[in-house]
FIVEX-790838 format. One record per atom (N, C-alpha, C, O): x, y, z. Coordinates in steps of 0.02 Angstrom, whole numbers, padded with zeros to 5 digits, always signed. Atoms other than C-alpha are relative to their C-alpha. Layout:
<pts>
XYZ...
</pts>
This chain:
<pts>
-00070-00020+00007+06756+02634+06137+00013+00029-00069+00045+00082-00071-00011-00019+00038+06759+02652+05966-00027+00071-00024+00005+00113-00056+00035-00082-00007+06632+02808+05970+00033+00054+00024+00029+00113+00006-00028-00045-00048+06739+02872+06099+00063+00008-00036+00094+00055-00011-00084+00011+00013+06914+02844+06007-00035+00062-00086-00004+00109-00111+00037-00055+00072+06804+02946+05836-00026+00061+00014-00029+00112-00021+00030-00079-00022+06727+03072+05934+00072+00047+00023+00078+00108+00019-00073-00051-00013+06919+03124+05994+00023+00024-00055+00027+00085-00059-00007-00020+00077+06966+03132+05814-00028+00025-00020-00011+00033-00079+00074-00057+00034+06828+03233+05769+00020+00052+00033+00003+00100-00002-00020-00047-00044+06893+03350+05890+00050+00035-00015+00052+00096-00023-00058+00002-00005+07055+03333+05875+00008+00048-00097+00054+00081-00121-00014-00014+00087+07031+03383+05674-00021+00082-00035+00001+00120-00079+00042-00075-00038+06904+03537+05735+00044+00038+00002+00045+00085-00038-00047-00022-00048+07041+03588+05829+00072+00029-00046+00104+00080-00033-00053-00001+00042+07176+03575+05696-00034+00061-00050-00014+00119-00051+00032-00051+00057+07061+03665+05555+00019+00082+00037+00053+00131+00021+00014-00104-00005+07025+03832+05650+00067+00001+00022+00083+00061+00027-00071-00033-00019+07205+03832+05705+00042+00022-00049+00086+00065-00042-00022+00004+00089+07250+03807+05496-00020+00083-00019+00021+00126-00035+00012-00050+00006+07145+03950+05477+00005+00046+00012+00001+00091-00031-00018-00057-00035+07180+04069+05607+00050+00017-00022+00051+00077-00036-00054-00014+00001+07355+04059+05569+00000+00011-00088+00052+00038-00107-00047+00004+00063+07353+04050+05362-00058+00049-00043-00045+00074-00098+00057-00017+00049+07183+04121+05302+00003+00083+00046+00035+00092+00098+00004-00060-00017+07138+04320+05328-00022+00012+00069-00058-00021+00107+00059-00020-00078+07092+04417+05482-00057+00033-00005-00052+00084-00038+00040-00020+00006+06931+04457+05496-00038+00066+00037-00099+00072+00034+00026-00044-00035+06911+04613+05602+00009+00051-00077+00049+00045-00123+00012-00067+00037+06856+04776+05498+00064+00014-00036+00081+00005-00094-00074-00045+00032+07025+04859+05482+00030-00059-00044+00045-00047-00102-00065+00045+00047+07126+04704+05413-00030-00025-00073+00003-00034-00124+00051+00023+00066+06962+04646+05284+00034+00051-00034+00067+00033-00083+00002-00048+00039+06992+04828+05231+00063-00002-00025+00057+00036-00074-00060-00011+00000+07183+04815+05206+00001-00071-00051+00043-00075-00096-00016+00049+00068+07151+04643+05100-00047+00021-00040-00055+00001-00098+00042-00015+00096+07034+04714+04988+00028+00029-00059+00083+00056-00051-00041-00025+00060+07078+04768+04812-00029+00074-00014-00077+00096+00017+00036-00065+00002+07046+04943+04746-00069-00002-00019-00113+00037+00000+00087-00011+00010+06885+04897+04671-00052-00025+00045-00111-00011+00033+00042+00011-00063+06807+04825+04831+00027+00051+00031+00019+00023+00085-00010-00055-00023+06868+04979+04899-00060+00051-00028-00104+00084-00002+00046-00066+00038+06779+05086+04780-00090-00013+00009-00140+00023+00001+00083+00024+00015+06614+04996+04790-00014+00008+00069-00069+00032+00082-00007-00025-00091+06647+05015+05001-00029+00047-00008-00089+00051+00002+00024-00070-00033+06638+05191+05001-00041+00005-00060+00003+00047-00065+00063-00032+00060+06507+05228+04845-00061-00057+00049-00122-00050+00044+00071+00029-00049+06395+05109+04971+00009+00040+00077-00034+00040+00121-00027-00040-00080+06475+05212+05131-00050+00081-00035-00074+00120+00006+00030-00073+00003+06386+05380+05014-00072-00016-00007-00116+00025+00008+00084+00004+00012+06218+05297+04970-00012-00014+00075-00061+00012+00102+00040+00011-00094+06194+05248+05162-00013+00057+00019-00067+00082+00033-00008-00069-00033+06261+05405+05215-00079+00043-00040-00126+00056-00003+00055-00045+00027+06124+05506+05087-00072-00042+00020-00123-00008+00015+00073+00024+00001+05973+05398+05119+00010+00000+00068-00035-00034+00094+00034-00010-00078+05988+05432+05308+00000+00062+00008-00038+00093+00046+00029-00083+00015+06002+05600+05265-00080+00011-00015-00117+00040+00024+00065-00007+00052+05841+05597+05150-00066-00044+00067-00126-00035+00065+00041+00057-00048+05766+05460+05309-00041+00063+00069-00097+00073+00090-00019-00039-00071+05809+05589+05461-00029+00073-00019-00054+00108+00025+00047-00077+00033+05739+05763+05335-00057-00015-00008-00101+00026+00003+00085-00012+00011+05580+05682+05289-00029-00014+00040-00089-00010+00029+00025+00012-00051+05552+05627+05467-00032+00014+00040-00082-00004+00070+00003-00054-00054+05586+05771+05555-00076+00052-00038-00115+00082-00001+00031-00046+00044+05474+05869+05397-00090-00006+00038-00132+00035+00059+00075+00008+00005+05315+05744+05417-00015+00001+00087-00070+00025+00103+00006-00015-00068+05320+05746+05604-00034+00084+00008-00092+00095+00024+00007-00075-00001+05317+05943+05601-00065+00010-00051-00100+00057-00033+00057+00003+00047+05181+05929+05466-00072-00029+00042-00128-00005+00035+00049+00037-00016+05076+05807+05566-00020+00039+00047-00080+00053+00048-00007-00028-00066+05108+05904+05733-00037+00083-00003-00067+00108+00045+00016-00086+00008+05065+06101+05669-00088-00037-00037-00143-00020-00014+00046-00004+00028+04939+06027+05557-00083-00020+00062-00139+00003+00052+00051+00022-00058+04822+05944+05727-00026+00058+00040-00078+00066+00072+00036-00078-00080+04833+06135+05828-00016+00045-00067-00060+00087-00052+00051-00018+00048+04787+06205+05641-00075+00003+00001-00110+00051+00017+00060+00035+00038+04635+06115+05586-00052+00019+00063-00096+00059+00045+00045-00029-00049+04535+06146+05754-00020+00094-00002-00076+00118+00007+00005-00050-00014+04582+06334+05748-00033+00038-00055-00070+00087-00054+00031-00047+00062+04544+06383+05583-00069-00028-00022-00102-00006-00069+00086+00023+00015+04374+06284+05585-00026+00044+00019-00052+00080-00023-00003-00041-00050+04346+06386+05728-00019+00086-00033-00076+00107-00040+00008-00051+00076+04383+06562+05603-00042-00016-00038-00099-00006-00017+00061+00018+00038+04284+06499+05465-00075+00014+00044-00118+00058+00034+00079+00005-00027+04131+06464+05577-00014+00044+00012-00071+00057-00008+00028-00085-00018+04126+06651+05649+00015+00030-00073+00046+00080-00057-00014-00007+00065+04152+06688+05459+00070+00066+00007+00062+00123-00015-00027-00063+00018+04319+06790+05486+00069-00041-00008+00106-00070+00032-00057+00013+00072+04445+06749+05327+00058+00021+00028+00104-00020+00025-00064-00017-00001+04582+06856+05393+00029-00033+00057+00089-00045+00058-00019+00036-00054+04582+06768+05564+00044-00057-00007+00096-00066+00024-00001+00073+00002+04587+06583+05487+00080+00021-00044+00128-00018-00041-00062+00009+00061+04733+06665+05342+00070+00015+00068+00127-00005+00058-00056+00002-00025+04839+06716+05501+00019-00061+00058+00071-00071+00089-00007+00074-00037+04805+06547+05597+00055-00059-00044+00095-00102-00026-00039+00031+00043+04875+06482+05447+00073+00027-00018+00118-00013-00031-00076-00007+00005+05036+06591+05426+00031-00021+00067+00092-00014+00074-00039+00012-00052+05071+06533+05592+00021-00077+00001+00056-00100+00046-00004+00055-00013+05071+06365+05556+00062-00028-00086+00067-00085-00108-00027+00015+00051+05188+06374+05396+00014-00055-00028+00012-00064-00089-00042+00063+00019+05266+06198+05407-00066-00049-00016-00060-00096-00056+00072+00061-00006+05065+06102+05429-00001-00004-00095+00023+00046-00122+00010+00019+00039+05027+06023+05245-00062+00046-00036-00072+00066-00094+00091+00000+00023+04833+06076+05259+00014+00088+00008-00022+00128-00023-00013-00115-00019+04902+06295+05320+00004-00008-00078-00048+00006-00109-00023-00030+00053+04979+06297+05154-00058-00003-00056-00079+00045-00088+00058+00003+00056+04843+06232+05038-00070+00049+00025-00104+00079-00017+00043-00039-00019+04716+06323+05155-00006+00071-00019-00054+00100-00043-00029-00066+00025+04805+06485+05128+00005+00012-00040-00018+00070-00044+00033+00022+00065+04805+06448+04953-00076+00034-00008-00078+00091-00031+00061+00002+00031+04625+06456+04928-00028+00057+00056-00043+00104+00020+00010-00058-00031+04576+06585+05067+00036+00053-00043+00000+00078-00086-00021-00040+00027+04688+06696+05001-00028+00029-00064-00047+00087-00063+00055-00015+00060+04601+06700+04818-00062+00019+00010-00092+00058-00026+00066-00013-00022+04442+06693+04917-00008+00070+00006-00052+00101-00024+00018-00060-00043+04463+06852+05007+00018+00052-00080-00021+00099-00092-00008-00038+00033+04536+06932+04853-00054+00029-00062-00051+00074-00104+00055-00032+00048+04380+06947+04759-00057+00008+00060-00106-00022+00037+00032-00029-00043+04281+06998+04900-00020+00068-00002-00060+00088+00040+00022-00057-00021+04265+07167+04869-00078+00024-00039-00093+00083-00031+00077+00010+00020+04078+07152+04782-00044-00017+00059-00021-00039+00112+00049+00038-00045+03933+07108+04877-00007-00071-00002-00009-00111+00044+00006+00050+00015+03914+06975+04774+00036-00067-00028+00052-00067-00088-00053+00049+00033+04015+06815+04744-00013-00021-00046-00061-00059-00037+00020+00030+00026+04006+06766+04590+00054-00068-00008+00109-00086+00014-00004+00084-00002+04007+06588+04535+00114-00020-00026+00141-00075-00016-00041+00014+00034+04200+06619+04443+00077-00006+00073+00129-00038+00071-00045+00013-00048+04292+06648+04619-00015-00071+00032+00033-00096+00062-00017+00053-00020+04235+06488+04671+00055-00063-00032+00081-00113-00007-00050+00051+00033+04342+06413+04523+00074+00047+00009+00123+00012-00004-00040-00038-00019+04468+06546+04564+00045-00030+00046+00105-00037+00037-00020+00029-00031+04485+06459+04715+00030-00070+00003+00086-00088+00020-00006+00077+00016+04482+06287+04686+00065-00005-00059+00091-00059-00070-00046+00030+00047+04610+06302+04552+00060+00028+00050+00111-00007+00053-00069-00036-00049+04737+06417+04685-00006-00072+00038+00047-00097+00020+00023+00066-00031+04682+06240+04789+00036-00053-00030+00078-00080+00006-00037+00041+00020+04745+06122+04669+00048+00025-00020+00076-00027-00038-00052-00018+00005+04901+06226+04622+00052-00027+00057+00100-00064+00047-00017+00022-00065+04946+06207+04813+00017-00059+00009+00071-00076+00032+00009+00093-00019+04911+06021+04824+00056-00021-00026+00086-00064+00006-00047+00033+00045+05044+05993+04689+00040+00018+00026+00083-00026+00031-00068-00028-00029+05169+06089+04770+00014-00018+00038+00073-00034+00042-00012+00055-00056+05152+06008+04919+00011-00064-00014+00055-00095+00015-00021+00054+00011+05150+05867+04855+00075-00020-00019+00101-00071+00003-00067+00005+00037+05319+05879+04762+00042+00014+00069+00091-00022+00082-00030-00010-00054+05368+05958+04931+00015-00066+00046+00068-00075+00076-00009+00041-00022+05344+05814+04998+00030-00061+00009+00054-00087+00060-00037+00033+00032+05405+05692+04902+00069+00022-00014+00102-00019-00046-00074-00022+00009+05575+05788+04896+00057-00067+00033+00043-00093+00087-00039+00056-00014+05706+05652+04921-00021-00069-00001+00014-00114+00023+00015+00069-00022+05601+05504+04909+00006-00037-00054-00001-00098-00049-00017+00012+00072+05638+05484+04722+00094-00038+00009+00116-00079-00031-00066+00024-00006+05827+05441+04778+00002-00052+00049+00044-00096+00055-00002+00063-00067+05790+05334+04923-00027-00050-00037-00023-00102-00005+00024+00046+00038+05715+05231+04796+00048-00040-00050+00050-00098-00070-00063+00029+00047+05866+05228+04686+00021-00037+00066-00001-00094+00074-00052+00032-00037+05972+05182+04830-00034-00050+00021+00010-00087+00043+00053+00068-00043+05863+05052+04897-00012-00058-00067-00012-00119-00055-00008+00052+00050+05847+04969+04707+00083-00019-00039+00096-00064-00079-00053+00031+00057+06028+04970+04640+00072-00009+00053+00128-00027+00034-00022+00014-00022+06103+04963+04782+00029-00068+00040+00076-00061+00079-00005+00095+00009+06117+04754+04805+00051+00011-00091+00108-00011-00100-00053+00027+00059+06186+04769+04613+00053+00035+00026+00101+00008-00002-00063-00019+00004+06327+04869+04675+00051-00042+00038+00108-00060+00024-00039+00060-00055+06373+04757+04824+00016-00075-00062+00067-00110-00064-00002+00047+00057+06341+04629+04669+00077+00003-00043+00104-00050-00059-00020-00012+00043+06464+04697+04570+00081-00003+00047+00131-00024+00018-00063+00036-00042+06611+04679+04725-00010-00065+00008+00043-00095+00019-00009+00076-00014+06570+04509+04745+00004-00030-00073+00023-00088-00076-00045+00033+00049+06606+04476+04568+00065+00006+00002+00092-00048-00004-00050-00026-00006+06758+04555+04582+00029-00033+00062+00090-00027+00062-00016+00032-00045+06784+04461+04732+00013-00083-00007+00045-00123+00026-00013+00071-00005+06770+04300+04672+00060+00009-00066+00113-00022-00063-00064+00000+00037+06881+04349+04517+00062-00001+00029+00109-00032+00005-00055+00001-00026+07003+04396+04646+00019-00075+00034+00075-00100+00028-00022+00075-00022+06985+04211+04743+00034-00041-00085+00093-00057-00084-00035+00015+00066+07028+04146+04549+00052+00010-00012+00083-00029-00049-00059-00035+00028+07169+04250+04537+00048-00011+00048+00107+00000+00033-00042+00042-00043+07240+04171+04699+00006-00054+00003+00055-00080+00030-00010+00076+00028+07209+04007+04649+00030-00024-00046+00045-00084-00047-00051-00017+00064+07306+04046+04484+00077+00008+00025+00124-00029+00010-00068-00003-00013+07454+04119+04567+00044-00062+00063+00101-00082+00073-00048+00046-00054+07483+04001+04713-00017-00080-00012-00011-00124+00031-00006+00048+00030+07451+03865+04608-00050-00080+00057-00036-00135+00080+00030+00028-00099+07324+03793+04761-00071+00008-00012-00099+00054-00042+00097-00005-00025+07126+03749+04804+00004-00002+00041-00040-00037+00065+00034+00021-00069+07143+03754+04969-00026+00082+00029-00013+00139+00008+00039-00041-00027+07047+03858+05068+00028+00076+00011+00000+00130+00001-00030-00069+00017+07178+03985+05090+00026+00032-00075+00048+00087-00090-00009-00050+00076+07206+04031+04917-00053+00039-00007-00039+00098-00018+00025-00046+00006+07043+04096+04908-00052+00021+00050-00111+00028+00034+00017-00017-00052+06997+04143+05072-00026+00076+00002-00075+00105+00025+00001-00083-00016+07038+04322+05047-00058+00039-00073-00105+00077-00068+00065+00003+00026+06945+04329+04894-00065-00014+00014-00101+00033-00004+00052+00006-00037+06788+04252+04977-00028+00040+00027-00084+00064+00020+00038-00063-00038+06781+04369+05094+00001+00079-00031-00043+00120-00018+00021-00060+00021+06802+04517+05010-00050-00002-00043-00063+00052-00070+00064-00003+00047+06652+04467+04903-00049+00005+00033-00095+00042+00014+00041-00011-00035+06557+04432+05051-00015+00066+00052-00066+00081+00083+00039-00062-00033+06577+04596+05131-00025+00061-00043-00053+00111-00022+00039-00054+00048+06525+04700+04994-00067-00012-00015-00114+00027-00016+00078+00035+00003+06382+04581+04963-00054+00020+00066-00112+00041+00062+00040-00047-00072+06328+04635+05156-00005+00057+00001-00058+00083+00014+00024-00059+00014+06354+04786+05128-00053+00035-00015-00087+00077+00015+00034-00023+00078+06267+04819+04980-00081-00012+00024-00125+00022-00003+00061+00020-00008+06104+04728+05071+00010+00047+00065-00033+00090+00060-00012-00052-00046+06148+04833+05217-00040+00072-00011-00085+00093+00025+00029-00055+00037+06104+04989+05119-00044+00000-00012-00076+00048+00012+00054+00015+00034+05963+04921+05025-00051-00005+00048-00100+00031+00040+00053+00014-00034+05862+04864+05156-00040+00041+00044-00100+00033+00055+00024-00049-00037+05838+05004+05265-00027+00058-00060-00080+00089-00058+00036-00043+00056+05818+05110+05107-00078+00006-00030-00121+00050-00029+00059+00039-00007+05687+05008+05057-00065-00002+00017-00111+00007-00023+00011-00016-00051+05603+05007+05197-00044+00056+00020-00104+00053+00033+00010-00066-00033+05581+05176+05250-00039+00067-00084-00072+00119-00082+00019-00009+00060+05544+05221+05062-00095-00012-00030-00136+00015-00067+00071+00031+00019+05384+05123+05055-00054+00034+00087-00115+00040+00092+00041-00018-00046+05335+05186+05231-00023+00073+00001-00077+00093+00021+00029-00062+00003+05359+05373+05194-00031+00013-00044-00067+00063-00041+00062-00030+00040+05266+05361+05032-00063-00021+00011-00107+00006-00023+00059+00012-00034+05126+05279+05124-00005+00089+00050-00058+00118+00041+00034-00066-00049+05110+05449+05244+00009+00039-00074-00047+00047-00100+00031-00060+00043+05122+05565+05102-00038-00016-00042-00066+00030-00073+00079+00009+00014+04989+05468+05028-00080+00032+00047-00134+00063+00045+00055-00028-00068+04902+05492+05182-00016+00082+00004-00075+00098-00001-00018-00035+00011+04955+05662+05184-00064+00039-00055-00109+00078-00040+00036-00018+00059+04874+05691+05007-00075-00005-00007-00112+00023-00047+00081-00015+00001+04701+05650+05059-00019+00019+00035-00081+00020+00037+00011-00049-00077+04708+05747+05223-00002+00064-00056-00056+00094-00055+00023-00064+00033+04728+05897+05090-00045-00007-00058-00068+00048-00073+00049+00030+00051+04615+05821+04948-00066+00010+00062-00102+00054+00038+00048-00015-00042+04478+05829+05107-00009+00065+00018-00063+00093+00011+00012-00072-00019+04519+06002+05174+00006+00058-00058-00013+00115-00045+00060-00038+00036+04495+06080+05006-00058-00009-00022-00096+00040-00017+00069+00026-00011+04345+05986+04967-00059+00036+00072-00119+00052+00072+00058-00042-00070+04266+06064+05149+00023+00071-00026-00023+00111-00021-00005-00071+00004+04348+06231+05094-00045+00032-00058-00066+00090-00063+00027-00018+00067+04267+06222+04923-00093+00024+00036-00127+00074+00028+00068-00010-00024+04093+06197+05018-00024+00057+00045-00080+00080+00051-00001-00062-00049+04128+06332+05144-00027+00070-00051-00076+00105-00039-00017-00041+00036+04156+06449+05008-00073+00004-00045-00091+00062-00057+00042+00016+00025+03996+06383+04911-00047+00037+00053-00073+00091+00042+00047-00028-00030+03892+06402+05068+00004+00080+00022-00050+00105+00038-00017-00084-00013+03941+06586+05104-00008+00036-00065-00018+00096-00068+00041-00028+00082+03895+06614+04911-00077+00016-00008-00107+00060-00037+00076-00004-00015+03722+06573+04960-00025+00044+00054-00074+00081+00047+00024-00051-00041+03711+06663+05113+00007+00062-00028-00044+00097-00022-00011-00062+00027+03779+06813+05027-00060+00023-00027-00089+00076-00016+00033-00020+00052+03661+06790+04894-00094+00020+00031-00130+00058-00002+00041+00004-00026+03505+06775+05013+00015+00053+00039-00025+00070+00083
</pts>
């Protein structure tokens, strides 16, 4: 009986609380959070509403980029082996303008291109092979930087983006302070509305970060990848170029 007469009161007190609250503490749907926040949880809102917004920009461009890179570069690499092997340069250089967007066309084209341009001798000498190889690593870098285009900011947003959400939830708890000051009160509704506006900036803010993050560490893993798919195909181009020095020369 007595369990039973404590467990009603336990209920009964349940029951009372969220009714205290519903009726005296904030509403918590979207629109009304947004309507008790102050201007500077406002401001820290939308400056986390532009870093989301740009790092799914920067997520959704380098996506679509390395996809199209991966995709041209697979019906490439077969065709212009293909050229090379019947030894004809201009074939493999227009296999490669067709493939503009592939990683490995551009650096290929690169170094063909120099190739063919000292061609008009019988003999290759030894200075177009560095001719090449340096048009080769010119390429590499450019791509590379190409590549890396936006991933330098997805990095910001993904590290300072937690301090900004940080920086409303101070401001958030100053504001619970500043209702506990004026209404002369600890109870839960004085700083209710403070609370929460600290806690949704704080979500926010990890909101942002995490997917930033994320997707940051995964696309500079492929354009790592990336970088030794073309670190390999000038390395075979360098040798191509070598062995067709010798045949020449023989």
């Amino acid at each position: 009986m007595i369990a039973a007469h404590a467990a009603t009161q336990l209920v009964h007190h349940i029951s009372m609380t969220a009714t205290w609250l519903q009726e005296a503490g904030p509403q918590w749907d979207p629109i009304s959070l947004w309507k008790q926040m102050g201007w500077v949880a406002r401001a820290v809102v939308f400056i986390l509403f532009i870093m989301s917004g740009w790092s799914f920009g920067v997520m959704i461009d380098r996506w679509m980029a390395f996809n199209a890179a991966r995709k041209q570069s697979r019906a490439f690499a077969p065709a212009v082996a293909g050229a090379l092997r019947d030894g004809k340069i201009d074939e493999a250089i227009k296999v490669a303008e067709r493939n503009k967007r592939s990683h490995l066309a551009k650096v290929v084209t690169a170094g063909l291109m120099e190739f063919r341009a000292h061609q008009d001798s019988s003999d290759i000498p030894g200075e177009t092979i560095e001719a090449s190889k340096r048009a080769l690593e010119r390429t590499e870098a450019i791509v590379h930087a190409e590549l890396k285009r936006g991933l330098g900011g997805l990095a910001t947003i993904g590290s300072t983006a937690p301090f900004v959400g940080l920086f409303g939830t101070v401001m958030g708890i100053l504001n619970a302070f500043k209702g506990i000051s004026q209404e002369k009160a600890t109870g839960l509704a004085a700083v209710a509305g403070g609370i929460a506006e600290a806690l949704v900036t704080t979500a926010f803010g990890l909101l942002v970060a995490i997917p930033a993050v994320m997707m940051f560490n995964y696309l500079t893993g492929r354009v790592e990848a990336f970088d030794v798919e073309m670190d390999n195909s000038s390395s075979e181009l360098i040798d191509y170029f070598l062995k067709r020095r010798g045949a020449v020369r023989r």
